[in-house]
C-alpha positions as CSV (number, residue, x, y, z in Angstrom):
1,X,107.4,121.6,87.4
2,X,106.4,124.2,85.0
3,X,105.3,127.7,86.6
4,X,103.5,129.0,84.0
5,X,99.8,130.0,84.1
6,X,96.9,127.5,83.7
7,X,95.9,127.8,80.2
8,X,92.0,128.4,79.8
9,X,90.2,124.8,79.2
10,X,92.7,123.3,81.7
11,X,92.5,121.6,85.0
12,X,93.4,124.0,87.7
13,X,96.7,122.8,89.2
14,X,94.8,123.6,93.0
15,X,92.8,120.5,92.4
16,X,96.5,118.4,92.2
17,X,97.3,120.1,95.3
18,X,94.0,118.4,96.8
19,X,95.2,115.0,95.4
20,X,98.0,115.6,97.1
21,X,96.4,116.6,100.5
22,X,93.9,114.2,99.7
23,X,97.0,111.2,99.8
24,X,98.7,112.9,102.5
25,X,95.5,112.9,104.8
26,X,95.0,109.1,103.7
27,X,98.2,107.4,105.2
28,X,99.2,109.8,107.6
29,X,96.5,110.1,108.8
30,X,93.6,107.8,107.8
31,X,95.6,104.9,107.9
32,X,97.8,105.4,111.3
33,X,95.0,107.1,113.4
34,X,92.1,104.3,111.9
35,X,94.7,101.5,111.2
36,X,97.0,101.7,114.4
37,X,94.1,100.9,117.2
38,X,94.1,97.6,114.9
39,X,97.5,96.4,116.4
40,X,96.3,97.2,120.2
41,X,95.3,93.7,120.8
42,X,98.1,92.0,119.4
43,X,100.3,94.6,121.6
44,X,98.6,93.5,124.6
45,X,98.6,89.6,123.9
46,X,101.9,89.6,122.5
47,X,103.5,92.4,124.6
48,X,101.8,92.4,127.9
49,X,100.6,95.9,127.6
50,X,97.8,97.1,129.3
51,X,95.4,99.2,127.9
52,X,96.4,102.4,129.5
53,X,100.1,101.6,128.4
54,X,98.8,101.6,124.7
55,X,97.6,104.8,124.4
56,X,100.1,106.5,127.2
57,X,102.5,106.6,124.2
58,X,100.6,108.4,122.5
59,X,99.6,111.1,124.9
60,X,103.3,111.5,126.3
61,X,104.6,112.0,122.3
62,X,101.8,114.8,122.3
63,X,103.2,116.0,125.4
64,X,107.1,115.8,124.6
65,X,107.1,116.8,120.6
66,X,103.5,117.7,119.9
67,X,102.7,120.4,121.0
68,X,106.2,122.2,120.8
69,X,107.0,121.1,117.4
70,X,102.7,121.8,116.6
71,X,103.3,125.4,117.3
72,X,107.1,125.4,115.4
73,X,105.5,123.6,112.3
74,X,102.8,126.6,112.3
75,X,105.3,129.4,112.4
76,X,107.7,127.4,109.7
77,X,104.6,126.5,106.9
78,X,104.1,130.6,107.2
79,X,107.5,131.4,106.5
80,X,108.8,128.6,104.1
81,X,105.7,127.0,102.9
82,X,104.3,123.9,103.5
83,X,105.7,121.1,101.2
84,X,108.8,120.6,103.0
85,X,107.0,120.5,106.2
86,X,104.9,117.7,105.1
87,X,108.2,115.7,103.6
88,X,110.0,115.8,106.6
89,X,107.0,114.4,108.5
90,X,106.3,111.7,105.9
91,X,109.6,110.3,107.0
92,X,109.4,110.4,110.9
93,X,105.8,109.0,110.5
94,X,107.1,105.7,107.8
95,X,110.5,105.0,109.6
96,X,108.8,105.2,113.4
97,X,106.1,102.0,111.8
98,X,109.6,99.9,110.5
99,X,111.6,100.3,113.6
100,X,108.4,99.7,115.6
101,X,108.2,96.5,114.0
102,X,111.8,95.3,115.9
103,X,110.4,96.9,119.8
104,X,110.3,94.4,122.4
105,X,110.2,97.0,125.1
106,X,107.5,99.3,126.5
107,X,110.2,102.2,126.7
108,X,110.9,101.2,123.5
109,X,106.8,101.7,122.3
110,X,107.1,105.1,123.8
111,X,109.7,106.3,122.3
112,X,108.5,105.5,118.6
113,X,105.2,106.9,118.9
114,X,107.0,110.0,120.5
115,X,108.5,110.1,116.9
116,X,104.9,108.7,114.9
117,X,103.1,112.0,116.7
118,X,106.2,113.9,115.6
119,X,105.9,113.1,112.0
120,X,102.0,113.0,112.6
121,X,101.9,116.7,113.4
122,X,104.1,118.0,110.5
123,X,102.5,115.4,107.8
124,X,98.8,115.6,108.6
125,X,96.5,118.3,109.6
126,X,98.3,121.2,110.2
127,X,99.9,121.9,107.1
128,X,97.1,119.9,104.7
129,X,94.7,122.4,106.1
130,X,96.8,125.5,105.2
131,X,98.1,123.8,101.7
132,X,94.5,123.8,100.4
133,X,93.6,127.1,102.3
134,X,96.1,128.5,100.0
135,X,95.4,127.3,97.0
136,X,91.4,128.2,97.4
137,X,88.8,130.9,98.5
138,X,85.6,130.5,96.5
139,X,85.4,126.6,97.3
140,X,87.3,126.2,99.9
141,X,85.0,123.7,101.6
142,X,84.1,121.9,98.6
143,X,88.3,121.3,98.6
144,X,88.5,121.0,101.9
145,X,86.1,118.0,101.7
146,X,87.5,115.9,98.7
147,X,91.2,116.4,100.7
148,X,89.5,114.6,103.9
149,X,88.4,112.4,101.8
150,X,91.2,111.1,101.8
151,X,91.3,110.9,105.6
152,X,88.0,108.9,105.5
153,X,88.5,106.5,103.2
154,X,91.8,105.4,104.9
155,X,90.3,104.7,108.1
156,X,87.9,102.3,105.6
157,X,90.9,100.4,104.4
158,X,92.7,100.6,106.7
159,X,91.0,98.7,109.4
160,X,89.9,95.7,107.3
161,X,93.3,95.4,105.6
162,X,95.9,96.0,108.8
163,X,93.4,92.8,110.0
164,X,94.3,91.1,106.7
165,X,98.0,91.6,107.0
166,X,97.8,90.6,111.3
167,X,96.5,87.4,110.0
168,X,98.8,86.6,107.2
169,X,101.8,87.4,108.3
170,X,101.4,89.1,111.8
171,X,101.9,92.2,113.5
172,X,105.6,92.9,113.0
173,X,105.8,92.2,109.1
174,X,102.1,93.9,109.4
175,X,103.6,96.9,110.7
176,X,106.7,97.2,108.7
177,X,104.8,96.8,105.7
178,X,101.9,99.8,106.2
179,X,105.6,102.2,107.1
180,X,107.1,101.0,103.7
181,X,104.1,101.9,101.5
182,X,103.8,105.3,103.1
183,X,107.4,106.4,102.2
184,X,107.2,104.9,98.8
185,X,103.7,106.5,98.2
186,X,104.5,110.2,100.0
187,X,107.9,111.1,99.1
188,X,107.2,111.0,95.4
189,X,103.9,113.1,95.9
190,X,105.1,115.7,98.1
191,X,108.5,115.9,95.5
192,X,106.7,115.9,92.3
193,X,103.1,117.7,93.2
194,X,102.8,119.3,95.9
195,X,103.5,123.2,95.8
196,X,102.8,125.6,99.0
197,X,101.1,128.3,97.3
198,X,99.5,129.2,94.2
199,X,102.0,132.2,93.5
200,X,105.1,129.3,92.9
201,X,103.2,129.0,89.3
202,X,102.2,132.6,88.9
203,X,98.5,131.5,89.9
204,X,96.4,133.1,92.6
205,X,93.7,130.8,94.4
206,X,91.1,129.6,92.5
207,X,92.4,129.8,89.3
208,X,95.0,131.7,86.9
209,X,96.2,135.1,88.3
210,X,92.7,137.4,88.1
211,X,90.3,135.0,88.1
212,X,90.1,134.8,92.2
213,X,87.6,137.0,94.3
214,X,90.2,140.0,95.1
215,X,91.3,138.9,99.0
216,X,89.5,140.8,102.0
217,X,91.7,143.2,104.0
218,X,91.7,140.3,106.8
219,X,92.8,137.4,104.1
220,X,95.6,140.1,103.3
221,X,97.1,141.4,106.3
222,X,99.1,139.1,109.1
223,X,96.8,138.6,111.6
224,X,98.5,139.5,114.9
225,X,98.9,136.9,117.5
226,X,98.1,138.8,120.2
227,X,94.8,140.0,119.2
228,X,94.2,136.0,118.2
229,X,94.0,135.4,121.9
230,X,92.5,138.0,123.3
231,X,89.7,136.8,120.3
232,X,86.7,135.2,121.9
233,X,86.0,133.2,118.6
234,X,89.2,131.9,119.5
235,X,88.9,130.5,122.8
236,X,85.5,129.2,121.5
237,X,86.7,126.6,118.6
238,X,89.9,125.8,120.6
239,X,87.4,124.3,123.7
240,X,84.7,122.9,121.5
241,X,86.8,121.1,119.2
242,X,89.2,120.3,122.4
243,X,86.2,118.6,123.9
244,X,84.6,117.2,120.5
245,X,88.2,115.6,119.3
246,X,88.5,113.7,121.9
247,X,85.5,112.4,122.4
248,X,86.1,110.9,118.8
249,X,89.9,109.9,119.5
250,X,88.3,108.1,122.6
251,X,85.9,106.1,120.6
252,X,88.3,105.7,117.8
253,X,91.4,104.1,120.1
254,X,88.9,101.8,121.7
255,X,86.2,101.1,119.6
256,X,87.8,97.6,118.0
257,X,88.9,96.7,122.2
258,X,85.3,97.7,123.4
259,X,83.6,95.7,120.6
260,X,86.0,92.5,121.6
261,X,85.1,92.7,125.0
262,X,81.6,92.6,124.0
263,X,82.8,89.0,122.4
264,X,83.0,89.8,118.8
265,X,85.8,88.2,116.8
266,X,88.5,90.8,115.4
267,X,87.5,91.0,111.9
268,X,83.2,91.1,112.9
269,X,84.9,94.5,115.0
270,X,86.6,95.8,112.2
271,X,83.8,95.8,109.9
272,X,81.9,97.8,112.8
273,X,85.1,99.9,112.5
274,X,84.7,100.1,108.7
275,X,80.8,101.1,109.0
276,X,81.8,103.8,111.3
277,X,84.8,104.8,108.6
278,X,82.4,104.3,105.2
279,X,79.7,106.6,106.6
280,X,82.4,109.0,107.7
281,X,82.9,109.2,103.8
282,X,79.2,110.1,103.0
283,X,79.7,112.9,105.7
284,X,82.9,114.7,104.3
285,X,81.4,115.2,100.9
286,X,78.0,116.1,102.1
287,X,79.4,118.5,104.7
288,X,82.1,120.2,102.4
289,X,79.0,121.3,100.6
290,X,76.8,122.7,103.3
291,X,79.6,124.5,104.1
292,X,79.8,126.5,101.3
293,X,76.2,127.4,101.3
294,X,75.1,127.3,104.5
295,X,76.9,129.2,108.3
296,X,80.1,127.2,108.5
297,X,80.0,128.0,112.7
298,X,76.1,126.5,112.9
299,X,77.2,123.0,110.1
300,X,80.0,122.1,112.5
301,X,77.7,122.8,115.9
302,X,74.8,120.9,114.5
303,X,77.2,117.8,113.5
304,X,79.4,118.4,116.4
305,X,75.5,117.9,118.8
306,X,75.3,114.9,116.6
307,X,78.5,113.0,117.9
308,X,77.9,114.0,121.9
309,X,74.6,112.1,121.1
310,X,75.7,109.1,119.4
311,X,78.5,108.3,122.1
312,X,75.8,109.1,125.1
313,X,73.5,106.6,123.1
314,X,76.4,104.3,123.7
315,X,76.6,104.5,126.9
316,X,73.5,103.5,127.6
317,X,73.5,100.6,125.6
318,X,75.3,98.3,124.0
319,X,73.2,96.0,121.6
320,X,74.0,95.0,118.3
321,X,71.4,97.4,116.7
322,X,73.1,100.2,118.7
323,X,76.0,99.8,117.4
324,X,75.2,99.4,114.0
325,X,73.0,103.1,114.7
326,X,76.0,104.2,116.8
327,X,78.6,103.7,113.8
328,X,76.4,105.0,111.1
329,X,75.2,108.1,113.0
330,X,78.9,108.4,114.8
331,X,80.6,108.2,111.5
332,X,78.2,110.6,109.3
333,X,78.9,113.2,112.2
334,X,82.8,112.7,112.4
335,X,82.9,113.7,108.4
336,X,83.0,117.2,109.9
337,X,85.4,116.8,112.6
338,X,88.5,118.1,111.2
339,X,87.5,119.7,107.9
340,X,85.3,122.3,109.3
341,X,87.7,123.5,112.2
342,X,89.9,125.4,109.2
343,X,87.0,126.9,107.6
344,X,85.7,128.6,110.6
345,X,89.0,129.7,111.6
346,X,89.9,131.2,108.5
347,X,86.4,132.6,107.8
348,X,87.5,134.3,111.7
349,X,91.4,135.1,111.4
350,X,91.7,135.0,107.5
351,X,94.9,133.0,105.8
352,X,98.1,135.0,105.8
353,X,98.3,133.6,109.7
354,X,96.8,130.8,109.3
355,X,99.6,128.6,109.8
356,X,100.2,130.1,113.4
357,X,96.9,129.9,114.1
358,X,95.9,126.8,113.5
359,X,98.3,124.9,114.8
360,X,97.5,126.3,118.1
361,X,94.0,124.8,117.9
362,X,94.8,121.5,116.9
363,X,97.6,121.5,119.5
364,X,95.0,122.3,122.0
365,X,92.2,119.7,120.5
366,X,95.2,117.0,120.2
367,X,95.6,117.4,123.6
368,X,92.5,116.0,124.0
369,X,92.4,113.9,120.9
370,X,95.3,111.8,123.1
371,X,94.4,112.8,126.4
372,X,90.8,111.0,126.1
373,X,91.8,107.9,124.6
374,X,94.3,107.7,127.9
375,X,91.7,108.7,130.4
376,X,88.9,105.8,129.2
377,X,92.2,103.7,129.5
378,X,92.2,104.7,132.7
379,X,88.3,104.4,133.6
380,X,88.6,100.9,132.0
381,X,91.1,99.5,133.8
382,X,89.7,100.9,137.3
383,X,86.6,99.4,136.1
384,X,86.6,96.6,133.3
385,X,83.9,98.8,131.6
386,X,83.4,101.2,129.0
387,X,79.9,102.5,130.1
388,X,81.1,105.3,132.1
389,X,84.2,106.6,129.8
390,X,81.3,107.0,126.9
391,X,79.0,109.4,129.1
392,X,82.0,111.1,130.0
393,X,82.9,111.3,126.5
394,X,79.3,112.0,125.5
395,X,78.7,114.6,127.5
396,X,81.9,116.5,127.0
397,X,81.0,116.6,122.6
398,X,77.7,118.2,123.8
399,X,79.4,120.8,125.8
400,X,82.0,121.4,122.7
401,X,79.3,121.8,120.1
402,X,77.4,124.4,122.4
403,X,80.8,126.2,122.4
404,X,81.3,126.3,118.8
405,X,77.9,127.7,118.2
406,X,78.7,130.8,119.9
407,X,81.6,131.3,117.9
408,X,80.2,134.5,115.7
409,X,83.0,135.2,112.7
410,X,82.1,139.0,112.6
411,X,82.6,139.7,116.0
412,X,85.7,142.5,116.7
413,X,87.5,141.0,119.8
C-alpha cells in the first residue's frame, strides 16, 4: 500500500478505513450478535438446551476471556495499532462458528463461545471505535455513523438469511457457512485496507498532513489512567451504558424466543427482528449527524430515555401493534447505542488513550450486555414469562440514560 499523501481532488484514504470498520462491524458484529440468537431454538429443540444454558456461554466467555483480554486488547491497539488486533479476532470469531457446527455437548457450546467472545472483543468494538477515532476529528460522528452502519445493516441480514440457511440446509451447515464467509470476507480487508493510523501514509486525521484542526492539548497528551478513574465523567458512561447495553443485549438474545412463545412462526419473528434491525439503520445515520451539531452527552441521554421506554412499553403489553411500535421505536433508539459511547468518551479523555480507555467501558457495559440476556434467562425459566425481565430491563435503560446526562465533558475531575 502506497504511503504517500492524498493528492488534492482525491478520496481521503480515512473514508477506506470506515469501509473497513464498516465490514468489520458487519460480520463481527452485526451478523453474530443479530444472527446468532437465530440458532437459539434450533439449540434447544435439537440440543436440549434450556434457555439459560444458551446465553450462560456467553456470559461465562465474558467472564473467562472478556474482560481480561478487553482490557489487554486496549493497552495493545495503543501500542501496536489496531489492524492486527482486529485480524487476530477475525480468526477466533470465523473458526469458533465452524467448529461449533461439529458440538454435540453443552461443555462443548461453552467452550466455543468462550473463543466467539474472545475473537468478538478483539474484532468488533474496541478497536473499530479507536481505528476511525484515529483517522478523524472534524467528523468524527458523521464516520462513526457510516462504520455502524455496518453494524446495523448486519443485524438486517442477518436475521432473515441465518433463517434461510436453518431451513435449507439446517443449523450445522447454517453455522459453518456464516464462519466461512467471515474469514474469506475479513482477512482480505483487514490485510489489504485497513491501516491503524493516519501517520502510516504520512496523513494526519481528516485529510493530508495540515489540513486537520491542530489537536487539543488533551487529544495530544496520554491521558493518565489514574486520573481516568478518579473522573466522574467516567464512572458516569461506564454505569449508563452498563445499564442501557444490557437492556438491549436482553431484548436482542430473546426477542426471536419471546416472539415464538407469543405463537409466531420463526420467520413472521425474524421479520419483527428485521423491523427492529432496518429502523436501527435510519437511527445510526440520523444520530451520527446530530452528533456533530448538537451536545453528544444530551443525543445519547435523550435516545438512551428512548429505549428504557420502549422495553417498559413492552412489558406492559404485548399486542401485535406493540410490537410493531416497540421494534420501530426500539430500533431507531438502539442506532445510538454503541456509536455514541466513543464520542463522548473521547470528547472527555481525548484519543492518545483512547484505546485503554475504552476498553474499560465496554468491558464494563459487556458485562451487562451478557449478564442481562442471562438474568431474563433466568426470570423466564422461574417464570415461563417475559413480562417481568422487560420492566427490569426497562427500568434499568431509564436509570442509564439519567446517568449519562450528567456526564459534563468540561468538568476537571
Amino acid at each position: 500500500m502506497s504511503t504517500t499523501k492524498d493528492r488534492p481532488g482525491r478520496v481521503f484514504y480515512g473514508w477506506w478505513i470506515v469501509g473497513a470498520a464498516f465490514l468489520n462491524l458487519f460480520f463481527a458484529v452485526g451478523v453474530i450478535f443479530y444472527g446468532f440468537p437465530v440458532f437459539y431454538a434450533a439449540f434447544v429443540d435439537s440440543l436440549g438446551f434450556t434457555r439459560t444454558e444458551i446465553t450462560q456461554g456467553f456470559l461465562l466467555g465474558f467472564i473467562l476471556v472478556g474482560l481480561p483480554f478487553g482490557l489487554l486488547a486496549g493497552i495493545v491497539i495503543d501500542k501496536v495499532g489496531t489492524r492486527a488486533v482486529i485480524l487476530c479476532g477475525v480468526g477466533f470469531v470465523g473458526g469458533s462458528l465452524l467448529l461449533m457446527g461439529f458440538m454435540t455437548r453443552f461443555w462443548q457450546y461453552e467452550v466455543l463461545c468462550v473463543t466467539e467472545v474472545l475473537g468478538y472483543v478483539l474484532a468488533g468494538p474496541i478497536a473499530n471505535q479507536v481505528l476511525v477515532a484515529q483517522w478523524f476529528q472534524k467528523k468524527r460522528g458523521q464516520a462513526m455513523g457510516f462504520a455502524y452502519l455496518g453494524l446495523g445493516l448486519g443485524g438486517v441480514v442477518a436475521p432473515l438469511t441465518v433463517s434461510y440457511l436453518l431451513r435449507a440446509f439446517g443449523w450445522r451447515v447454517a453455522i459453518q457457512a456464516v464462519g466461512l464467509v467471515i474469514l474469506v470476507v475479513l482477512y482480505p480487508v483487514g490485510i489489504w485496507i485497513t491501516r491503524s493510523r493516519p501517520a502510516e501514509m504520512s496523513l494526519a486525521p481528516d485529510g493530508p498532513t495540515g489540513i486537520s484542526t491542530p489537536a487539543t492539548n488533551q487529544e495530544a497528551t496520554p491521558t493518565k489512567i489514574g486520573w481516568v478513574f478518579r473522573n466522574v465523567n467516567f464512572w458516569l458512561l461506564l454505569g449508563g451504558s452498563f445499564l442501557v447495553v444490557g437492556a438491549i443485549g436482553a431484548v436482542i438474545q430473546h426477542f426471536i424466543l419471546f416472539l415464538r412463545d407469543l405463537g409466531y412462526s420463526g420467520l413472521r419473528a425474524s421479520r419483527f427482528s428485521t423491523t427492529l434491525l432496518a429502523s436501527s439503520l435510519a437511527g445510526r445515520v440520523v444520530v451520527g449527524y446530530i452528533a456533530d451539531r448538537l451536545s453528544k452527552k444530551n443525543t445519547i441521554a435523550f435516545f438512551y430515555l428512548t429505549i428504557g421506554l420502549a422495553v417498559l412499553l413492552l412489558g406492559i403489553s404485548s399486542g401485535p401493534l406493540v410490537i410493531w411500535v416497540f421494534a420501530a421505536t426500539f430500533g431507531f433508539a438502539m442506532g445510538a447505542d454503541y456509536m455514541l459511547i466513543p464520542l463522548v468518551t473521547a470528547e472527555c479523555f481525548g484519543t492518545q488513550s483512547l484505546g485503554k480507555i475504552l476498553a474499560l467501558i465496554i468491558m464494563g457495559y459487556s458485562l451487562g450486555q451478557w449478564g442481562a440476556p442471562w438474568l431474563v434467562g433466568r426470570i423466564f425459566d422461574a417464570s415461563h414469562s417475559y413480562q417481568l425481565g422487560w420492566k427490569l430491563m426497562g427500568a434499568a435503560a431509564v436509570a442509564g440514560a439519567v446517568a449519562v446526562w450528567r456526564v459534563n465533558p468540561s468538568r476537571a475531575d
